[in-house]
PANU-343583 format. One line per field, with one value per residue (C-alpha): residue in one letter; x, y, z. Coordinates in nm, 3 decimals. Each point is the difference from the previous one (the first is absolute). Last residue first. Layout:
% residues N
seti = (a:...)
u = (X:...)
v = (Y:...)
w = (Z:...)
This chain:
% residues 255
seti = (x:x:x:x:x:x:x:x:x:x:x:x:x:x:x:x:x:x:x:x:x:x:x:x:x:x:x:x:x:x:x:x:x:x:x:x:x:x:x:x:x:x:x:x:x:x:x:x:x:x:x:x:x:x:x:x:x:x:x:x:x:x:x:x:x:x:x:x:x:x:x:x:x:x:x:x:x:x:x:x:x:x:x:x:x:x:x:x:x:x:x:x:x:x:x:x:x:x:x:x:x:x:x:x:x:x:x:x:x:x:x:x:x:x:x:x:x:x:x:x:x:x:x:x:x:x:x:x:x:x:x:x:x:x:x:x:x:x:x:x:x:x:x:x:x:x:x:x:x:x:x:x:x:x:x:x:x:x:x:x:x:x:x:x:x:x:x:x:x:x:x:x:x:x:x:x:x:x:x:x:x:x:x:x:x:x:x:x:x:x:x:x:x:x:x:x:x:x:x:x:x:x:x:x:x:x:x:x:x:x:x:x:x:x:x:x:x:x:x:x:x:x:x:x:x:x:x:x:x:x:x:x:x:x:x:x:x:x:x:x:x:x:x:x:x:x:x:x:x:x:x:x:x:x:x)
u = (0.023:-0.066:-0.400:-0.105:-0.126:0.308:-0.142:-0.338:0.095:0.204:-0.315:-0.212:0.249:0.042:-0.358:-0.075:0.240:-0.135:-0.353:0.111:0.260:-0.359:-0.187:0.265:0.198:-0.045:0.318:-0.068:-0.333:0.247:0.249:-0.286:-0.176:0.323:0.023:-0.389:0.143:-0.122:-0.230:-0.089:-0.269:-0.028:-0.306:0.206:-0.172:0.073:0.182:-0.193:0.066:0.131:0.132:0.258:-0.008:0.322:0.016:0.210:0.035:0.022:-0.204:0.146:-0.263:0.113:-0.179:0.188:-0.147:0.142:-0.044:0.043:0.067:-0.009:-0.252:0.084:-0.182:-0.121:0.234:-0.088:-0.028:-0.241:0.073:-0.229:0.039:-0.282:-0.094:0.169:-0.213:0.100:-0.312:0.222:0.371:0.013:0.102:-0.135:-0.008:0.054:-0.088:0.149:-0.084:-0.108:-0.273:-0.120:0.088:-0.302:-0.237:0.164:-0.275:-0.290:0.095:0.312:0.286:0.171:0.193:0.308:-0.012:-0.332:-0.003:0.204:0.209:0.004:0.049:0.370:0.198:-0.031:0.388:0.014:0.146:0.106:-0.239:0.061:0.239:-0.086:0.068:0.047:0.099:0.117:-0.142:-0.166:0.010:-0.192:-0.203:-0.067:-0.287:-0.007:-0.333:-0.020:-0.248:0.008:-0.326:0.101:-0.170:0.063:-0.182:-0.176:-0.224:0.046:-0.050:0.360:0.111:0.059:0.262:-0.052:0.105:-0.296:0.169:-0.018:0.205:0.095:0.189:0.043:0.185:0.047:0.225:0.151:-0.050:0.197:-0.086:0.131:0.055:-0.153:0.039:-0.246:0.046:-0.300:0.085:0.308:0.012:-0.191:0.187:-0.140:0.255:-0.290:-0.373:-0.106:-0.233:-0.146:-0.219:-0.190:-0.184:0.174:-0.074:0.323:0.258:-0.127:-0.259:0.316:0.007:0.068:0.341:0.071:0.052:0.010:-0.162:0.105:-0.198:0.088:0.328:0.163:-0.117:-0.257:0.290:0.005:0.268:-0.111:0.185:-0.138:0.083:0.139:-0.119:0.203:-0.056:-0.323:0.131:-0.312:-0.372:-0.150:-0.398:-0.272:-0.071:-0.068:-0.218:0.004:-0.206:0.089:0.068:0.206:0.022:0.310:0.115:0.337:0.090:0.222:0.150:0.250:0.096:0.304:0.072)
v = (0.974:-0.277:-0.069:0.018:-0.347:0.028:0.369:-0.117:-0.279:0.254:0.238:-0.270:-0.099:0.383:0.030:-0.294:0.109:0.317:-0.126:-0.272:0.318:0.231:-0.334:-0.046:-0.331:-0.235:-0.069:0.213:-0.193:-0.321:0.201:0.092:-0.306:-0.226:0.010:-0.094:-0.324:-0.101:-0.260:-0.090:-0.262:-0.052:0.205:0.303:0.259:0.230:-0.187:-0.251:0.003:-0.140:0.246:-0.158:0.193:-0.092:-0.040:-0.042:-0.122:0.152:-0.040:0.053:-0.069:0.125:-0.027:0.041:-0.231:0.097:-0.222:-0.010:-0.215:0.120:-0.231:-0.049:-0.280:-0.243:0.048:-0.162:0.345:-0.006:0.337:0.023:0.259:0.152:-0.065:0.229:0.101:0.113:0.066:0.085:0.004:0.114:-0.007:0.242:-0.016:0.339:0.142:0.148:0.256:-0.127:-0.181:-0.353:-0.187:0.141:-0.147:-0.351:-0.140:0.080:-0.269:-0.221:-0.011:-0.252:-0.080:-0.150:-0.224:-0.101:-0.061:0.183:-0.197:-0.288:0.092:0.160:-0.128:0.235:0.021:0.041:0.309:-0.076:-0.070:0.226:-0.101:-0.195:0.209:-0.141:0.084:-0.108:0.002:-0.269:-0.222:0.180:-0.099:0.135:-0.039:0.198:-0.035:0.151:0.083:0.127:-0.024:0.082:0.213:0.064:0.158:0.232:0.267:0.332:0.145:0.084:-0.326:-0.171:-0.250:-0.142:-0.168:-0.027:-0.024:-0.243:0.072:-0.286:0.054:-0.260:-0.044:-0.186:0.038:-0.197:-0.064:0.245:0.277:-0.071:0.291:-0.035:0.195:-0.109:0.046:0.017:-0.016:0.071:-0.077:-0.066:-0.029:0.027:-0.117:0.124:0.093:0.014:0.232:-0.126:0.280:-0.143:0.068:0.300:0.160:0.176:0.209:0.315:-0.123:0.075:-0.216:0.124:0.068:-0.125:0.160:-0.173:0.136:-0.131:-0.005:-0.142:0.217:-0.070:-0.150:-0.299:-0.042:0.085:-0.078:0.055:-0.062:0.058:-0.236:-0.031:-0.259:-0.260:-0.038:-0.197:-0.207:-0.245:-0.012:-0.288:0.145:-0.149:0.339:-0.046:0.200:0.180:0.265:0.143:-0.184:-0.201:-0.211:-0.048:-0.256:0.102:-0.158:0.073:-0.185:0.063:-0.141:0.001:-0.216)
w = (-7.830:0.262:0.067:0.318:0.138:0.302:0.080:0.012:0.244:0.215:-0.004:0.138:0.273:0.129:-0.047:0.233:0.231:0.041:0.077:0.241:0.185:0.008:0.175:0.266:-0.035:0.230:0.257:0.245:0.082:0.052:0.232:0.204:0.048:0.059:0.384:0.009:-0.178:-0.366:-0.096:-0.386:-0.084:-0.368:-0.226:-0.137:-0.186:0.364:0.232:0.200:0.388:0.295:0.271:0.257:0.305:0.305:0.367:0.237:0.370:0.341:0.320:0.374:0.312:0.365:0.339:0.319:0.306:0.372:0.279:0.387:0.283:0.349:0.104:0.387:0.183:-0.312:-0.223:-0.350:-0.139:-0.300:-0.258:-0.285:-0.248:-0.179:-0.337:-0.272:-0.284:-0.339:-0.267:-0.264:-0.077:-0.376:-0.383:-0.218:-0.362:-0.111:-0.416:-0.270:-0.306:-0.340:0.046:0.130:0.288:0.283:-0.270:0.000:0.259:-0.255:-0.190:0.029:0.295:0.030:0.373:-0.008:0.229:0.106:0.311:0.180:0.261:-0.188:-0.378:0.017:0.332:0.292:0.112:0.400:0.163:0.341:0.269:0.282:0.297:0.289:0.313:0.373:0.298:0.323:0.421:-0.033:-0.323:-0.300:-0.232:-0.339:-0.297:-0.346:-0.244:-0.334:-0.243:-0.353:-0.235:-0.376:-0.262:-0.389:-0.229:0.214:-0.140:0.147:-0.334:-0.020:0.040:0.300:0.158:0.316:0.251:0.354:0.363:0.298:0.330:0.277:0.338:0.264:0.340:0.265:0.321:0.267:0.365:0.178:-0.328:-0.334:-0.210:-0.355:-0.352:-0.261:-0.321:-0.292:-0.366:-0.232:-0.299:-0.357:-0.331:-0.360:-0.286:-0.237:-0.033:-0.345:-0.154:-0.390:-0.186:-0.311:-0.347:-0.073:-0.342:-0.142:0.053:-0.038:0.281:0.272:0.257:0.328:0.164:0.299:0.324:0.383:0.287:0.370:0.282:0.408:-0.033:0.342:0.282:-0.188:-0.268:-0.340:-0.342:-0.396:-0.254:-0.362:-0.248:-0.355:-0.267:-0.108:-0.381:-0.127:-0.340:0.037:0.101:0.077:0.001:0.248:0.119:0.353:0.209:0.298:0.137:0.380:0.355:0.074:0.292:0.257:0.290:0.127:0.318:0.287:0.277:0.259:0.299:0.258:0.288)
């Protein structure tokens, strides 16, 4: 017989507020992948651009935490001995995702528990948990995460910045092995420990444009292509006396 159970029971951590604001026309922002395991890359650092103040006054950051997918988990491989073998394997592990502050904004608590038995003298393996969709809003709470105050600092300027998402604080408990024989207990187990984590996640800035008062928001994507799109200064300047000089031209008396 062959067991496995897992649970994913998370808190977040990190200022949240809502803004109370329906706002309409947002396009489909784009995300940044990210993909970890416990034996592979425990850390992976994803870039956004920041937002620049050329743009306008931001009055919000909003992080959400998409198509997320935990695997994998404790195995347990067993070898019954003449009476029959037990065994269990369990791990727990800290998800998180940082920004460059260290603050987290989001954080999940993984654990996972994986049971065999063994006839005498045969084997047994249940497989890893396979990667399990973590709906938006229940595994991290809340989803998206807005960002107001202080908390936005890392967000601002004119360069980029990481949010980091990691496999922290992993611990593997010790396997148990329980022969049943009670003459000759030649049965043995072996546990292998494993935890997979990959999701996306996208910014959404929300800010006023300058002598505007409406709500505008604009993906991290976007940033760059939106600051390329003002005007320098100089170019204002020379289009102004390009336009002035046609209207004096058109007012010009004809001979």
């Amino acid at each position: 017989m062959v067991t496995t159970q897992s649970g994913l029971a998370p808190t977040l951590v990190g200022v949240a507020t809502g803004l109370g604001i329906l706002l309409g026309g947002m396009g489909a922002a784009d995300a940044a992948t990210f993909s970890i395991s416990q034996n592979g890359t425990t850390s992976q650092a994803m870039n956004f651009d920041q937002f620049n103040p050329v743009l306008g006054s931001l009055v919000s950051v909003q992080v959400t935490l998409s198509n997320s997918q935990v695997g994998g988990g404790a195995a347990v491989s067993v070898t019954g001995g003449e009476g029959g073998t037990a065994g269990v394997a369990s791990l727990q592990t800290d998800l998180n995702i940082k920004d460059p502050t260290t603050a987290t904004l989001f954080t999940g608590f993984f654990s996972s528990i994986s049971s065999c038995q063994a006839s005498p003298f045969s084997s047994c393996t249940p497989a890893p948990t396979p990667p399990q969709d973590i709906p938006n809003g229940s595994a991290f709470i809340p989803n998206p995460n807005n960002l107001t105050g202080a908390a936005m600092t890392p967000f601002q300027g004119n360069g980029t910045l990481d949010l980091t998402a990691l496999i922290e604080n992993f611990s593997s408990g010790i396997p148990t092995c329980n022969d049943f024989s009670i003459t000759s207990p030649f049965g043995t187990c072996d546990a292998a420990f494993d935890i997979t984590w990959s999701g996306d996640v996208t910014v959404t800035y929300f800010y006023t444009a300058p002598g505007q008062t409406p709500l505008s928001s604009i993906s991290s994507e976007d940033v760059a292509a939106a600051v390329g799109a003002i005007p320098e200064p100089a170019s204002l300047a020379l289009l102004g006396f390009g336009l002035a000089g046609l209207g004096w031209a058109r007012r010009r008396p004809r001979a």
